[in-house]
VMD Tcl script that draws the C-alpha trace (Angstrom):
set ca {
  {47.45 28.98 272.77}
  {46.50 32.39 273.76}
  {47.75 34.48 271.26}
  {46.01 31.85 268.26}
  {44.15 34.11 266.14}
  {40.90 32.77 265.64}
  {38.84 33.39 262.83}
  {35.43 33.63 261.42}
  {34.80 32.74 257.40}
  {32.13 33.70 255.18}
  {31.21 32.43 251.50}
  {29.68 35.15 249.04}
  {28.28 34.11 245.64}
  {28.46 36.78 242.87}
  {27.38 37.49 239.59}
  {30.38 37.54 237.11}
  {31.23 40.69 236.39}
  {30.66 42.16 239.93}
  {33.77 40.51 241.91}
  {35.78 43.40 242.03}
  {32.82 45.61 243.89}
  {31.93 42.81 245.98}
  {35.50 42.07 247.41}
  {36.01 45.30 248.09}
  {33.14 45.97 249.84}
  {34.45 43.19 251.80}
  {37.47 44.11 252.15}
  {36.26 47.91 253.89}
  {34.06 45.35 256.33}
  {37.74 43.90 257.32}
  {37.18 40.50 255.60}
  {40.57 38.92 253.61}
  {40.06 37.16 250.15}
  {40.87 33.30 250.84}
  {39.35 31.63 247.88}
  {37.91 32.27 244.61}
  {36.11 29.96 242.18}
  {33.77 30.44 239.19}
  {31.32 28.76 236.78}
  {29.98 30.62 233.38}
  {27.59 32.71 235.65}
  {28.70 33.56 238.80}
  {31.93 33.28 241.32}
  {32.07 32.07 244.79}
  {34.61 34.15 247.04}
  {35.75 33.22 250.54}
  {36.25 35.53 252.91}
  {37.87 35.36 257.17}
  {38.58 38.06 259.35}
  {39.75 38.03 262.78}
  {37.22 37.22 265.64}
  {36.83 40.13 267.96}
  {33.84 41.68 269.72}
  {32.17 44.63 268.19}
  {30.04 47.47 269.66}
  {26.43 47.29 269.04}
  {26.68 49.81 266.76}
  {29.59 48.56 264.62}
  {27.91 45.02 264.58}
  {24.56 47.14 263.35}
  {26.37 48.89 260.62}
  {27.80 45.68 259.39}
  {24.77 43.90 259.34}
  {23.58 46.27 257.05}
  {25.84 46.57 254.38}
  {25.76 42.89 254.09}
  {21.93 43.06 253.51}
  {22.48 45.37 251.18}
  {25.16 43.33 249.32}
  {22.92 40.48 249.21}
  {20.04 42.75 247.95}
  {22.16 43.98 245.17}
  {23.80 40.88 243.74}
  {19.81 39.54 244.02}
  {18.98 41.68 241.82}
  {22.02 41.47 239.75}
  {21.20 37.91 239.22}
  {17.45 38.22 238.93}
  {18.02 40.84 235.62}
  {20.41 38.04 234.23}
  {18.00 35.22 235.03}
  {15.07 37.41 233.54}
  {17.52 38.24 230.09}
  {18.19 34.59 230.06}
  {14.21 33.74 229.28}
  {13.71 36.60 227.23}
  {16.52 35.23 225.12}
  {14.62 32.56 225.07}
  {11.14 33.25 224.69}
  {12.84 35.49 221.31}
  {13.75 31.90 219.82}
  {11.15 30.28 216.49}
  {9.56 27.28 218.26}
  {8.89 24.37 216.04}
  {5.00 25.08 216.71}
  {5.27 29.01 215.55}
  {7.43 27.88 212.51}
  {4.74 25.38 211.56}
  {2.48 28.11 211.69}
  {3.84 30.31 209.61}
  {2.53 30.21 206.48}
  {4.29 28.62 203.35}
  {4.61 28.59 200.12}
  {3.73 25.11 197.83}
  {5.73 22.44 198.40}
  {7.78 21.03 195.15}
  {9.01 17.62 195.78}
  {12.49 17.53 194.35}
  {15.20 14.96 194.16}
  {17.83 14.60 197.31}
  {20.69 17.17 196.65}
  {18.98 18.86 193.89}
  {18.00 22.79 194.74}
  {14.62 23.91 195.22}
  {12.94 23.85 191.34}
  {11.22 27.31 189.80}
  {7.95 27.43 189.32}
  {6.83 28.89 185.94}
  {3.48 30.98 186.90}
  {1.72 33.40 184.50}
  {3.04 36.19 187.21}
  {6.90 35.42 186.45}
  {6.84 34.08 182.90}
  {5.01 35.87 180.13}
  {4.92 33.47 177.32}
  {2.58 31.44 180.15}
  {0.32 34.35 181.15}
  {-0.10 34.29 177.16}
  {-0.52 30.63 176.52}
  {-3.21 30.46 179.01}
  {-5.34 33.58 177.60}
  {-5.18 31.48 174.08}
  {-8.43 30.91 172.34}
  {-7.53 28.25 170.51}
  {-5.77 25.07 172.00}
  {-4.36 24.35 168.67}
  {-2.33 27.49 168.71}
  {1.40 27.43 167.89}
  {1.84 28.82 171.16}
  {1.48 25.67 172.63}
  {4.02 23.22 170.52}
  {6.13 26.56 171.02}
  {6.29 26.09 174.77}
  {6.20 22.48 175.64}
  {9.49 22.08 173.58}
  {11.18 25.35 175.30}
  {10.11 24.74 178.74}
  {9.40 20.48 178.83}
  {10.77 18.85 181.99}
  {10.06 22.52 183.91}
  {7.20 23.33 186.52}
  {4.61 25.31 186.36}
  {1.71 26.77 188.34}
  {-1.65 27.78 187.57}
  {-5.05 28.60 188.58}
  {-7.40 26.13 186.84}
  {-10.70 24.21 187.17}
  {-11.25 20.38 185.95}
  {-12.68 20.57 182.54}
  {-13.91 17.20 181.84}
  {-12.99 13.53 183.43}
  {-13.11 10.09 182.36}
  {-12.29 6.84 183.42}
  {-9.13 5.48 181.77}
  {-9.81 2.43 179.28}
  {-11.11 -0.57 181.41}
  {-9.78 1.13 184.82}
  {-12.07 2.17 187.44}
  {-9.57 3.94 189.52}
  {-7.07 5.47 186.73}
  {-8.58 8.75 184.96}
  {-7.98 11.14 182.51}
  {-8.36 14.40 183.39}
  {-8.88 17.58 181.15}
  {-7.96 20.87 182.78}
  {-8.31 24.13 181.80}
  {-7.40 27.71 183.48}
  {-9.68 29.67 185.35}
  {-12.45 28.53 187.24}
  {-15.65 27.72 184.40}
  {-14.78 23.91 184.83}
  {-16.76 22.64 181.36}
  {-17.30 26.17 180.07}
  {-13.53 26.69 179.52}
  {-13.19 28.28 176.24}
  {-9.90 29.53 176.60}
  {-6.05 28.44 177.39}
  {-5.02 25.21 176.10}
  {-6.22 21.41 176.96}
  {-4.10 20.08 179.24}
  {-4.09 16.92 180.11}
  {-3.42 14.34 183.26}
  {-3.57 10.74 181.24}
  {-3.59 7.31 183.41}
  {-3.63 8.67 186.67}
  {-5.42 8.05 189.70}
  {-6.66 10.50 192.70}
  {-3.82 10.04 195.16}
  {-1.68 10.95 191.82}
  {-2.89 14.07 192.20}
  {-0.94 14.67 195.19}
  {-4.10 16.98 197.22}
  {-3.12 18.97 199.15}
  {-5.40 21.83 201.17}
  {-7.53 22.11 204.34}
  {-10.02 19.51 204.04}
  {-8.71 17.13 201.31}
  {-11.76 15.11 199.21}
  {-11.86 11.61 198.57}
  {-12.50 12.26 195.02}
  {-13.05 14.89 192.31}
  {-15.24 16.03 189.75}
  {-15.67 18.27 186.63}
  {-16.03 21.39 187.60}
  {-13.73 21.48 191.12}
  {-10.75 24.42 191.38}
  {-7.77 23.65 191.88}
  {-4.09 25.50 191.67}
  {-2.54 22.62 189.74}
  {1.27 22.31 189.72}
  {2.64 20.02 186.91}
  {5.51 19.33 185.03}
  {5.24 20.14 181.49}
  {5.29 17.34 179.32}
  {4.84 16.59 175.01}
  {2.26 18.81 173.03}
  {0.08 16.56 170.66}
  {-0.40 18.62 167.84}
  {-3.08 15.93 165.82}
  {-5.42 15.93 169.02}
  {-4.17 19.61 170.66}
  {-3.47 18.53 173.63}
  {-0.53 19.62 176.16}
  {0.66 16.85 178.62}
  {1.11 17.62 182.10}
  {2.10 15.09 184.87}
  {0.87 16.67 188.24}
  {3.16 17.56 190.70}
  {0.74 19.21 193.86}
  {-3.36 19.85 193.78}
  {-3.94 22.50 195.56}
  {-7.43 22.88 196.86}
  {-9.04 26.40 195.96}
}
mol new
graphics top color blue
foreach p $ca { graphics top sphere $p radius 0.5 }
foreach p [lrange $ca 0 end-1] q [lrange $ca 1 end] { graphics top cylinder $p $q radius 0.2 }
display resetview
């Protein structure tokens, strides 16, 4: 038929957000909105006008707003892409969380909350029992029955070892605070009884394959009884930390 009005189409993606400028923009060119879909990001728009020649000029001036279009909703989607990845790049990986340093880990049972540690910082009846010259101080009897059952955390060297009865693996293990291992002459004599080294729960940068009098560790223990005919507090270890 020779009055069918033919027509040319043309698909234009945007960014969401920009439809409105883009269709009109269109729309001045002489192009009529057939279709319109979107996802999250972006639209698609379909667009016909009429077939009919142009001057050069005209068909020139065209050209170039559509390059232009395209430019901007390039860049449009370029600054949204490049957001995106920032966004991303912002997020904790699981390699910069395990790098991040943290503090000693206290075992606790599942469901139960997170346990305080008693340290001679945050407690001062502990930053007193450990400055105590004598181990068979009242301090001692005094604390173990108002704190047993609790944890706490101290800076301390290995006093004196032995193996326990006929074991070979199983040791006691006399501890004292501060770092003169045998020398200790203060704090009292706390004790690890019938244990053996992975008891000790190590825990540090290069862990040893056994220990001696003398070694530092930061020892956290539970507090346990306070023998008051031999002086000497119970402790059952918790973590070893290497020093």
């Amino acid at each position: 038929m020779a009055d069918e009005i033919r027509y040319e189409y043309k698909t234009v993606q945007t960014v969401r957000g920009t439809d409105g400028l883009v269709i009109s923009k269109m729309q001045k060119d002489g192009w009529e909105l057939v279709e319109q879909a979107h996802d999250m990001l972006r639209s698609t728009l379909g667009f016909r006008r009429p077939k009919r020649p142009l001057p050069r000029l005209l068909i020139g001036t065209a050209f170039g707003g559509l390059v232009i279009l395209a430019i901007v909703i390039g860049v449009a989607a370029a600054l949204e892409d490049e957001g995106e990845k920032k966004d991303e790049s912002n997020k904790p990986t699981a390699a910069t969380a395990s790098a991040e340093p943290s503090a000693t880990s206290i075992p606790t049972t599942p469901g139960s909350a997170a346990a305080e540690v008693i340290t001679p910082q945050n407690n001062r009846e502990f930053a007193a029992l450990l400055k105590t010259s004598d181990s068979c101080d009242s301090a001692n009897p005094d604390f173990a029955t108002k704190y047993k059952g609790k944890t706490v955390a101290f800076d301390g060297s290995i006093v004196h070892m032995a193996h326990h009865g006929d074991y070979d693996a199983r040791y006691d293990f006399l501890l004292g605070p501060g770092d003169k291992g045998p020398n200790t002459g203060i704090g009292p004599a706390f004790k690890y009884e019938d244990v053996n080294i992975l008891d000790l729960k190590l825990t540090g940068t290069e862990i040893p394959t056994t220990v001696r009098a003398g070694d530092r560790f930061r020892f956290v223990a539970e507090v346990g009884e306070f023998n008051a005919k031999q002086c000497l507090f119970f402790l059952d270890p918790v973590v070893t930390e290497i020093r």
